[in-house]
C-alpha positions in Angstrom: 11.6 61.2 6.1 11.3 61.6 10.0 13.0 59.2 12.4 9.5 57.6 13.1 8.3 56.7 9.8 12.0 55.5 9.1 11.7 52.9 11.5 8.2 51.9 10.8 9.5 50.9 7.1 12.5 49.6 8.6 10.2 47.5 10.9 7.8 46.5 7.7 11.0 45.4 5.6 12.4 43.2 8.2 9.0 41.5 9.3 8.9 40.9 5.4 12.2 39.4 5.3 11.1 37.1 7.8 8.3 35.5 6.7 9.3 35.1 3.7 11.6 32.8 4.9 9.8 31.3 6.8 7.7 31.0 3.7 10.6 29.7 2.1 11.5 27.4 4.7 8.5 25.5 4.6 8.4 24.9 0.3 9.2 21.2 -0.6 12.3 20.3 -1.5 13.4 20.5 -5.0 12.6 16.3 -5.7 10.2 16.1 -3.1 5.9 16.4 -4.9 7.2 13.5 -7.2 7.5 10.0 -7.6 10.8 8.7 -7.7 11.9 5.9 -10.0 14.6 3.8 -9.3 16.2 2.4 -12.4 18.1 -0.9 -12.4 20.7 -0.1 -14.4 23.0 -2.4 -16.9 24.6 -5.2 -14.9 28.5 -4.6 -14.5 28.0 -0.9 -15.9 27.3 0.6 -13.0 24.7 3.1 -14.6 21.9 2.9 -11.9 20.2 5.6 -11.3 17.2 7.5 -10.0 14.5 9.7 -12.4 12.1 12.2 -10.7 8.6 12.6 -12.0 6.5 15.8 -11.3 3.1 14.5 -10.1 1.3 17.9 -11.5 3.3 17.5 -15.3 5.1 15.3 -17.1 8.5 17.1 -16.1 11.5 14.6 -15.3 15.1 14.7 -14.1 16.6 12.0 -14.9 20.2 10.8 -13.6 19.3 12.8 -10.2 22.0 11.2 -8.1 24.9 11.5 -10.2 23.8 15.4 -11.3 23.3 16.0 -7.8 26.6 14.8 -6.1 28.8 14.7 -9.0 29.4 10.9 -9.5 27.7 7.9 -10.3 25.4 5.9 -8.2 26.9 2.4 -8.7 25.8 -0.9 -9.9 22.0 -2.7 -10.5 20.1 -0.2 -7.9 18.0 -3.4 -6.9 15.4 -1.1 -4.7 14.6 1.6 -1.8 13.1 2.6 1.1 11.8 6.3 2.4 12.0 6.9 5.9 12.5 9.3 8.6 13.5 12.6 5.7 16.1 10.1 4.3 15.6 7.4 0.9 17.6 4.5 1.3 18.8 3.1 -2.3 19.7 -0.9 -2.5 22.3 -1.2 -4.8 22.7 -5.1 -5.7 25.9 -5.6 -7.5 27.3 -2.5 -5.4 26.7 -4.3 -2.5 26.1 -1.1 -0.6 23.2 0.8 0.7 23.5 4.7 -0.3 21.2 6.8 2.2 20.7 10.7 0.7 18.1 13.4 1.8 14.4 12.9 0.5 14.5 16.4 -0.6 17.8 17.3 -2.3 19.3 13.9 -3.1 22.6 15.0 -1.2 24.2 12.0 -0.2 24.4 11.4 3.8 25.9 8.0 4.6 26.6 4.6 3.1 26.4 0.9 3.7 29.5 -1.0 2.5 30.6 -4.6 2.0 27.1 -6.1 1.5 26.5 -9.5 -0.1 24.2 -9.3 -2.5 21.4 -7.2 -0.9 18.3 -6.7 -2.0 15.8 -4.6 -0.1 15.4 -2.6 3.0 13.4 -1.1 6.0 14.0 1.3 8.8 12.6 0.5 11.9 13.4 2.4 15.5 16.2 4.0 14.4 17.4 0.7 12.9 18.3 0.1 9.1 17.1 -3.5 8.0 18.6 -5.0 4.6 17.7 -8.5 3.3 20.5 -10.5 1.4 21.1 -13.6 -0.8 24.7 -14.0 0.8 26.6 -16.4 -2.1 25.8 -19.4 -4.2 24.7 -22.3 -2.0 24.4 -19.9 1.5 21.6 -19.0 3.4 20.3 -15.2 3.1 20.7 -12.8 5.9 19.5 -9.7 7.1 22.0 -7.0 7.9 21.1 -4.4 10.6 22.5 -0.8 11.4 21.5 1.9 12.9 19.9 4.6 10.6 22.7 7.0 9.9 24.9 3.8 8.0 27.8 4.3 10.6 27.5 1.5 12.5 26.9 -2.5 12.5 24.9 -4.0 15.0 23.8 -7.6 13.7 23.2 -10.2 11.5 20.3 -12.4 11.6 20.3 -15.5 9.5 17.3 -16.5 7.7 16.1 -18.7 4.9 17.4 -18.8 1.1 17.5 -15.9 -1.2 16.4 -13.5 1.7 14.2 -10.7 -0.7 10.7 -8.6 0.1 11.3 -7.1 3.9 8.5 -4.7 5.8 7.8 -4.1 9.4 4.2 -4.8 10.2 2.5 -5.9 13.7 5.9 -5.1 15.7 7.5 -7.4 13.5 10.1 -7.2 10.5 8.7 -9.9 7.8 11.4 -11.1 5.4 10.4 -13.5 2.0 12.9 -16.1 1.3 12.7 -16.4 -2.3 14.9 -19.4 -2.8 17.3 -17.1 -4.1 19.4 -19.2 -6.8 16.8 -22.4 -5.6 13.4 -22.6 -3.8 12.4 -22.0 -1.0 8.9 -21.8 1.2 9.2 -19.5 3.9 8.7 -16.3 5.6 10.8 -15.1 8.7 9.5 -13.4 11.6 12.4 -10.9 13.9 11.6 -9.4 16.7 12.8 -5.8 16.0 13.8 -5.5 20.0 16.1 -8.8 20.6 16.9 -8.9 17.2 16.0 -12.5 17.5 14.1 -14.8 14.6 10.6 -15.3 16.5 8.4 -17.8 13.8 9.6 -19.3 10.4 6.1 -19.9 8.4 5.6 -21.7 5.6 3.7 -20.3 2.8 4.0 -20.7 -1.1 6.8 -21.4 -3.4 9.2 -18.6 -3.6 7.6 -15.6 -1.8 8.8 -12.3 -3.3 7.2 -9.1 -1.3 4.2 -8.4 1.1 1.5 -6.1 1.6 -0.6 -5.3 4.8 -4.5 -4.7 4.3 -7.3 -3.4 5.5 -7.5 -5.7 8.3 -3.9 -6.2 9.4 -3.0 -8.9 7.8 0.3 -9.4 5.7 0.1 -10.7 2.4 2.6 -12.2 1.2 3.3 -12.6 -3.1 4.6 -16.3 -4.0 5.6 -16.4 -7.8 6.6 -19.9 -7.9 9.2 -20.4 -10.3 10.4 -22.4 -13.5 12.1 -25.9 -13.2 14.8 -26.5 -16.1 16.8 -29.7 -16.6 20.6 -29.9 -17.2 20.2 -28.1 -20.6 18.1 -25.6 -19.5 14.7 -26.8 -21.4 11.7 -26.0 -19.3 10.9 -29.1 -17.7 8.3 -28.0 -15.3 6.6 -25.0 -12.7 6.1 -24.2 -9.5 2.6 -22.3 -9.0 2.3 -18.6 -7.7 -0.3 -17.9 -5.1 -1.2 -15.0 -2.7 -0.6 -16.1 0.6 -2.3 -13.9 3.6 -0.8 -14.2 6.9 -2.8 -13.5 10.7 -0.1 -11.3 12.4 -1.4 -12.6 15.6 -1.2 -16.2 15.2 1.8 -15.6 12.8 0.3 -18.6 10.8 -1.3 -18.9 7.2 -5.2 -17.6 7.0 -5.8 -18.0 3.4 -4.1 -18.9 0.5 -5.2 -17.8 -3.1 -4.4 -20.0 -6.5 -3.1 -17.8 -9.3 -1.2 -19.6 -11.7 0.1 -23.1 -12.7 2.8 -22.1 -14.7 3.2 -17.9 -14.4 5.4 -16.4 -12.0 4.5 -13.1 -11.2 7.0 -10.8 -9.1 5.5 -7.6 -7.5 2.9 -7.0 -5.0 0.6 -3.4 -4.0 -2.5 -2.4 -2.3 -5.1 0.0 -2.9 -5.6 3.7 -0.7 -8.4 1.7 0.7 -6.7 -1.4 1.8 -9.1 -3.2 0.3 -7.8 -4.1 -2.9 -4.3 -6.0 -4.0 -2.4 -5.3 -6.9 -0.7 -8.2 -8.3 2.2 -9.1 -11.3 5.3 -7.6 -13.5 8.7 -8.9 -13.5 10.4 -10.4 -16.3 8.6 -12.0 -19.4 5.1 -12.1 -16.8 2.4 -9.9 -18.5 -0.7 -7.6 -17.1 -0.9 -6.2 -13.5 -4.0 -8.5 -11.7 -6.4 -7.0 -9.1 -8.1 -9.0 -6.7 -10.2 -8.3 -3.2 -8.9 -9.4 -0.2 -12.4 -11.4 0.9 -12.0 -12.9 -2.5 -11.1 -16.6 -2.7 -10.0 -16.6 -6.5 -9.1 -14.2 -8.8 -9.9 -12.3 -12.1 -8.3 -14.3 -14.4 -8.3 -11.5 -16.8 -5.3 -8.8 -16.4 -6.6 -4.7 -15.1 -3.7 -4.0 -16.8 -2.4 -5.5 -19.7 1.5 -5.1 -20.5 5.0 -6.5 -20.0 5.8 -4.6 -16.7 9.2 -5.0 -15.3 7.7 -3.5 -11.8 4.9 -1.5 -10.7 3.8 0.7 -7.8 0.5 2.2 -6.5 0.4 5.9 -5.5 -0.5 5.5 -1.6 -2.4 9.3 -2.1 -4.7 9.0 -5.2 -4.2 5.5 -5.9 -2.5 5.8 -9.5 -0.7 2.6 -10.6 2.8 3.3 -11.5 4.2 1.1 -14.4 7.1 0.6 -15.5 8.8 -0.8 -18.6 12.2 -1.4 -19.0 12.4 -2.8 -23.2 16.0 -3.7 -22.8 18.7 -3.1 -20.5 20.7 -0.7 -22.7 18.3 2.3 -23.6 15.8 4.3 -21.4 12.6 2.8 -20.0 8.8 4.0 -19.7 7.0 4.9 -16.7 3.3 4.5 -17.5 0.7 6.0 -15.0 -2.9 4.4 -14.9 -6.4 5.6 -13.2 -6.7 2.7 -10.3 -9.6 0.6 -12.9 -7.0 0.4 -14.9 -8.1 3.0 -17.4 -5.2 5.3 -19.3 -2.3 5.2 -19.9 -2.6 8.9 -18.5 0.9 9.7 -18.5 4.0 8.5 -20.4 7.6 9.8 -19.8 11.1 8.5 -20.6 13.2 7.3 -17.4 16.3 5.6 -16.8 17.6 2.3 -17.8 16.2 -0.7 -16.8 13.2 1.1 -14.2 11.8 -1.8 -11.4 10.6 0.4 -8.4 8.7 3.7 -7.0 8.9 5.4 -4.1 6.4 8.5 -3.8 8.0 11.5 -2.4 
């Protein structure tokens, strides 16, 4: 072979090596293409963990944190948060945030020394994470900055701090009640860290969802009244509260029911639609418009749901069932009418949550 031609195939291998890494370089990550389930766990066993869930198959990996990093992930993982390349996981009982890559699960930081937390958001390089605090306190919300490292502040808010999104400028935060009732929604400003509005909406409002025009609605599931022996001796009514981000005050509230309490909350692709119900003992997943003034009093979905989710892509609702807190749960996929199941696979214990990756 002359000198010339060496090089040229020299040259040609080389410029192949390349770009095939580039190639490489730009394939997703091996739990990226998938939604990921976050499973609950048994209280005081400290088996949470997370399931991934092909969206092209019905190929899961299940126990992806603890086969990842070689330990488990800790105790009741109460929910997450994608953002920035990173998944935030809450866990509850832990009373720590665990923040690993979206793509590989390798974990990168970690909030300690929580107080019962419940959910997060990441805002400006800031990490936002609601809490009850203890029996008989006021919720909070922690804040620190993205990487876990460091504390900045804690805001007080009202009881049983729970859903939290940023919307409008703002970081919203539902105060469930907690242990109790409560009304309310708080309003931080995400620059002073400062509580700008406390509103009042329905009995124990759980999470929110922003539509088509802005708004943020806001799921109130009411909640059960028992007397000293625990016999049912009354209800609080859920309702759909929707909130004018301008005004920061109550546009419309929706009746749904006198004595069911449902707990999750999702919109369509379209904005246009909200997805409503799951949680303990509560059955069917409800649809309703967001000109409506009433709803379908008839379930889209029928089925004891322990959370759901709606694919923010194709629209798919995400169910999820979680039988007992001992053995593996369902994830059920439906078209977004409501038709299917089409697509049933095993998860992890107790599943509540789904972030789409």
């Amino acid at each position: 072979m002359n000198r010339k031609i060496f090089n040229l195939t020299i040259f040609a291998f080389l410029a192949f090596a390349f770009f095939s890494c580039e190639k490489d370089d730009k394939k997703p990550g091996k739990f990226e293409n998938g939604a990921i389930v976050l499973n609950e766990g048994s209280f005081m066993q400290s088996n949470a963990s997370v399931s991934w869930v092909s969206y092209q198959s019905d190929s899961v990996v299940n126990n992806v944190f603890e086969n990842v990093n070689a330990r488990p992930l800790g105790d009741v993982l109460q929910g997450g948060v994608k953002a920035n390349g990173k998944i935030y996981l809450v866990l509850n009982n832990s009373g720590k945030v665990v923040i690993v890559n979206s793509s590989d699960f390798i974990q990168t930081g970690e909030v300690s020394n929580l107080n019962n937390p419940r959910y997060a958001v990441v805002v400006d390089g800031k990490l936002f994470v609601s809490q009850w605090n203890g029996w008989g306190q006021k919720g909070a919300v922690m804040v620190y900055n993205a990487n876990g490292s460091e504390k900045i502040d804690s805001i007080p808010v009202g009881t049983g701090a729970e859903g939290i999104i940023y919307a409008a400028g703002k970081v919203w935060v539902a105060n469930s009640g907690g242990y109790g009732v409560d009304s309310t929604v708080t309003v931080i400003n995400t620059s002073t860290l400062q509580v700008e509005k406390t509103i009042n909406v329905g009995y124990c409002p759980k999470e929110f969802t922003v539509d088509a025009n802005g708004k943020v609605w806001v799921l109130c599931s009411g909640t059960t009244i028992y007397d000293a022996n625990w016999n049912v001796a009354g209800h609080k009514p859920s309702s759909l509260v929707a909130i004018n981000t301008s005004t920061m005050s109550v546009e419309k509230s929706v009746n749904l029911f006198n004595d069911m309490h449902p707990s999750h909350i999702d919109i369509s692709v379209d904005k246009q639609t909200i997805y409503f119900g799951g949680g303990f003992g509560f059955n069917g997943i409800y649809d309703v418009q967001i000109a409506a003034s009433s709803i379908n009093q008839t379930p889209l979905v029928s089925g004891y749901f322990y959370g759901f989710n709606v694919n923010p892509i194709n629209g798919d609702i995400y169910t999820l069932e979680a039988p007992n807190f001992t053995s593996a749960g369902n994830l059920k996929v439906y078209n977004s009418d409501g038709s299917g199941p089409k697509k049933t696979v095993s998860v992890g214990i107790g599943p509540n949550g789904v972030l789409f990756n």
